[in-house]
C-alpha positions as CSV (number, residue, x, y, z in Angstrom):
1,X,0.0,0.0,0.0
2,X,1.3,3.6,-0.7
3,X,2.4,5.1,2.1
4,X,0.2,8.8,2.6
5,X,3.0,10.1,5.4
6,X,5.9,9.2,3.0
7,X,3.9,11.0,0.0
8,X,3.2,14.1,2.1
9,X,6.9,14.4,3.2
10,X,8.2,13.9,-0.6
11,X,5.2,16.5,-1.3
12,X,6.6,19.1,1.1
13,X,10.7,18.2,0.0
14,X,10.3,17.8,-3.3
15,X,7.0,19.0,-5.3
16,X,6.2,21.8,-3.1
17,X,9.8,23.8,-3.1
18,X,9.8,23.5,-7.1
19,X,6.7,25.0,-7.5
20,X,6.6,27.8,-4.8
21,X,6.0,30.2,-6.7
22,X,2.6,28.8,-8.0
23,X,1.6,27.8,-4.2
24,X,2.7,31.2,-2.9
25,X,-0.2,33.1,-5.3
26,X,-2.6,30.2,-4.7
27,X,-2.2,30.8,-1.3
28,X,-4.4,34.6,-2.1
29,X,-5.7,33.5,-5.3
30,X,-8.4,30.9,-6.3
31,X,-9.8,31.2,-9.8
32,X,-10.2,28.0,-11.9
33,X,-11.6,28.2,-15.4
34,X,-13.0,24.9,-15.0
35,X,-15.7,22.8,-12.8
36,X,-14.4,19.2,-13.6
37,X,-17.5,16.8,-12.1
38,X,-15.7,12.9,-12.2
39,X,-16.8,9.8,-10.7
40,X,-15.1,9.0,-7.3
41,X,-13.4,5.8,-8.7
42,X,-10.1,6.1,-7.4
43,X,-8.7,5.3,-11.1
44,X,-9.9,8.6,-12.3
45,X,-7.7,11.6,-11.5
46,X,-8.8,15.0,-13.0
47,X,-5.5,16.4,-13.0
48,X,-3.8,13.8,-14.1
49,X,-6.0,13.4,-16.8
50,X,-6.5,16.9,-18.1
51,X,-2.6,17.6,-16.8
52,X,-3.8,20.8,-14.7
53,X,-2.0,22.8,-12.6
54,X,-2.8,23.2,-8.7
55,X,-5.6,26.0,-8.9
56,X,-7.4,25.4,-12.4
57,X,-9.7,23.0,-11.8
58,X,-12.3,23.1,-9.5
59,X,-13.5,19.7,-8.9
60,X,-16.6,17.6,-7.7
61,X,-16.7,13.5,-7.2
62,X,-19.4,11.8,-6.8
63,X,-20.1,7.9,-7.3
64,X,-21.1,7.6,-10.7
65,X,-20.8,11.2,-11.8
66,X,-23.6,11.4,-10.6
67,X,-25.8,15.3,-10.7
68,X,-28.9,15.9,-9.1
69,X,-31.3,18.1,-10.6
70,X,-31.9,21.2,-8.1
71,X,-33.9,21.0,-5.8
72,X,-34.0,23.5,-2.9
73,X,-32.6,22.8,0.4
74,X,-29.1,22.1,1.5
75,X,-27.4,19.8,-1.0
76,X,-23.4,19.8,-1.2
77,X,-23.6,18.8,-4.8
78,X,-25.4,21.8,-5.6
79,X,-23.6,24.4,-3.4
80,X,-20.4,23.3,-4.8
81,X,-21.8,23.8,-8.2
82,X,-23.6,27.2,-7.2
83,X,-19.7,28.8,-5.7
84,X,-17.7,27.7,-8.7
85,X,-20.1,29.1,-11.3
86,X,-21.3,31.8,-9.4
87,X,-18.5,33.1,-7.2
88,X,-15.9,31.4,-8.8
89,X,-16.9,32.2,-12.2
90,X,-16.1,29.1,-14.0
91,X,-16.3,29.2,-17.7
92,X,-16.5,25.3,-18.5
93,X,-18.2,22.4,-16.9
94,X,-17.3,18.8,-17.8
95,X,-19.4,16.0,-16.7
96,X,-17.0,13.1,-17.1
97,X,-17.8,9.3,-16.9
98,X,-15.1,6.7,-17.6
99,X,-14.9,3.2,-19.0
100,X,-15.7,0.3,-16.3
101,X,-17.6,2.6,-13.9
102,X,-18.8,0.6,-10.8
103,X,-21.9,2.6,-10.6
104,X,-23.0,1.8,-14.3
105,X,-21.6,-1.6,-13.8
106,X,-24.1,-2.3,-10.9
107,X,-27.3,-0.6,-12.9
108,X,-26.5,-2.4,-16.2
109,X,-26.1,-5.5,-14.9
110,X,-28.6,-5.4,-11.9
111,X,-26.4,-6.0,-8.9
112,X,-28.5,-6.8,-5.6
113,X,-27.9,-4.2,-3.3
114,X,-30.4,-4.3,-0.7
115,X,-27.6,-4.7,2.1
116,X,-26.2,-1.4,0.9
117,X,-29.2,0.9,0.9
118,X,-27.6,4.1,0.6
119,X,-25.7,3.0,-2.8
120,X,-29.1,1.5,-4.0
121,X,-30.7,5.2,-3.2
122,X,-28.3,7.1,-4.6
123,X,-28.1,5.5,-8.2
124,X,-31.7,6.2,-8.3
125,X,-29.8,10.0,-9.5
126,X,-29.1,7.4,-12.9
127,X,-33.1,6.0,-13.8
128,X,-32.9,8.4,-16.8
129,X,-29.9,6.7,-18.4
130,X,-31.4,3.2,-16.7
131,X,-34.7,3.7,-18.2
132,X,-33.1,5.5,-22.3
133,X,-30.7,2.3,-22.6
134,X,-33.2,-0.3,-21.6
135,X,-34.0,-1.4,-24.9
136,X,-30.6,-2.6,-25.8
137,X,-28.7,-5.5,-23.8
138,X,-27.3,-4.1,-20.8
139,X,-23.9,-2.2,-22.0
140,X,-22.3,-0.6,-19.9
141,X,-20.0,1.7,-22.2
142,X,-23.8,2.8,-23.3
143,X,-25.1,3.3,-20.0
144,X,-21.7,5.2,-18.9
145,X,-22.4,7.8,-22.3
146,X,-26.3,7.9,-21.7
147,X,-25.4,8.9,-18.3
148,X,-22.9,11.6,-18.8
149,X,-25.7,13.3,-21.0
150,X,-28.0,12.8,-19.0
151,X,-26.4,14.6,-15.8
152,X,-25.6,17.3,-18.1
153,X,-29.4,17.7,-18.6
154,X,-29.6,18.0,-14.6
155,X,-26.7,20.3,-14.2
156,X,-28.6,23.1,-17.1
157,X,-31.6,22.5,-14.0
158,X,-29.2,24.3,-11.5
159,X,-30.3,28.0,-10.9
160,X,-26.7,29.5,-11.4
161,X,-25.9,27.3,-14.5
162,X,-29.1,28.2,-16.4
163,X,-28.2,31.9,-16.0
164,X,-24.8,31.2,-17.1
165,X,-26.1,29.4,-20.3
166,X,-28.6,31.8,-21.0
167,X,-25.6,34.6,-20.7
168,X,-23.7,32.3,-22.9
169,X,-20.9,32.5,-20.0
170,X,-20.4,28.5,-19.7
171,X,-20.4,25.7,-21.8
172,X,-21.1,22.4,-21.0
173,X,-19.0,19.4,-21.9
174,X,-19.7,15.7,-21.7
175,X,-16.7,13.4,-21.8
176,X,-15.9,9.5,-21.5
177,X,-12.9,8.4,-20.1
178,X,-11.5,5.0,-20.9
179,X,-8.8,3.7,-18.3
180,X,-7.0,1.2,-20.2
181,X,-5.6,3.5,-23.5
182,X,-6.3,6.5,-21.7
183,X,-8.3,8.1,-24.8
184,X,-11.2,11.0,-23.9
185,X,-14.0,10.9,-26.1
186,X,-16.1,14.1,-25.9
187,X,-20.0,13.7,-26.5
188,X,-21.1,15.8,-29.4
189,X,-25.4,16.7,-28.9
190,X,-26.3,13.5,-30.0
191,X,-24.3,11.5,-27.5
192,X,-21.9,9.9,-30.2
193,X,-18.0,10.3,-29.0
194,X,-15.3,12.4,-30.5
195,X,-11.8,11.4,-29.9
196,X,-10.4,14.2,-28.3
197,X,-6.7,14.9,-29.3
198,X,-4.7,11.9,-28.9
């Protein structure tokens, strides 16, 4: 197992003095250009995939990608999105899934999980996608596009991104990730993948 307290001390020897600069004006600066909303599998790292700098993305992980449409009330989801498009300013939102998703996994192939009700609750956020891919044999590379598009839909539900749509001050990108060759396929409007540059 990687050691965190080894990682942290080669942080804070090596990575950290060679990039002081960048820390020292993040330390009174915070303005990403980007809302980066992944899936929490531990095999999909934003900044590793997009090769960002400390600072310029502003990201959100949830099992499954998953977006609620707004509802009001307290809701992390939503207040993270409402500070990094309203305060923050963002000026791009990706929605990204990824190839071998757990989350799709279990809805595409209809895992039992009544012993883990809060799992079961929560992919209820994905009965859109469930309930669009139905008619084919469960897929889960389909279920894992269907679903990006369709938590796009709920994000454009979010107060503060519909009023940065309608001001044309964010645009809203769907990817798909896939782990093994490492390509990113971006989602045109009618959900078929673009190879992003390789």
């Amino acid at each position: 197992m990687h050691d965190l307290t080894d990682g942290v001390a080669r942080f804070q020897r090596d990575v950290h003095p060679a990039k002081a600069e960048l820390f020292a004006r993040l330390a009174t600066t915070h303005r990403p250009t980007t809302l980066f909303i992944g899936c929490s599998d531990a095999r999909v790292v934003p900044e590793l995939i997009t090769q960002s700098e400390p600072g310029e993305l502003f990201v959100v992980r949830t099992a499954g990608n998953l977006v609620p449409a707004y509802t009001p009330g307290p809701d992390g989801i939503a207040a993270s999105i409402e500070y990094a498009v309203a305060v923050l300013g963002v000026t791009d939102i990706v929605v990204c899934g990824h190839s071998a998703c757990g989350a799709m996994t279990a809805l595409a192939e209809s895992h039992d999980l009544s012993t883990a009700p809060a799992i079961a609750g929560w992919l209820r956020f994905a009965d859109a996608s469930v309930a669009r891919t139905a008619a084919e044999a469960p897929d889960v590379a389909a279920l894992v596009r269907e679903n990006v598009r369709a938590q796009l839909a709920n994000l454009a539900t979010h107060p503060s991104v519909a009023r940065a749509l309608a001001a044309g001050a964010v645009t809203l990108r769907g990817w798909v990730y896939d782990i093994a060759s490492g390509a990113v396929d971006e989602l045109d409007p009618t959900g078929r993948p673009a190879h992003l540059a390789a």
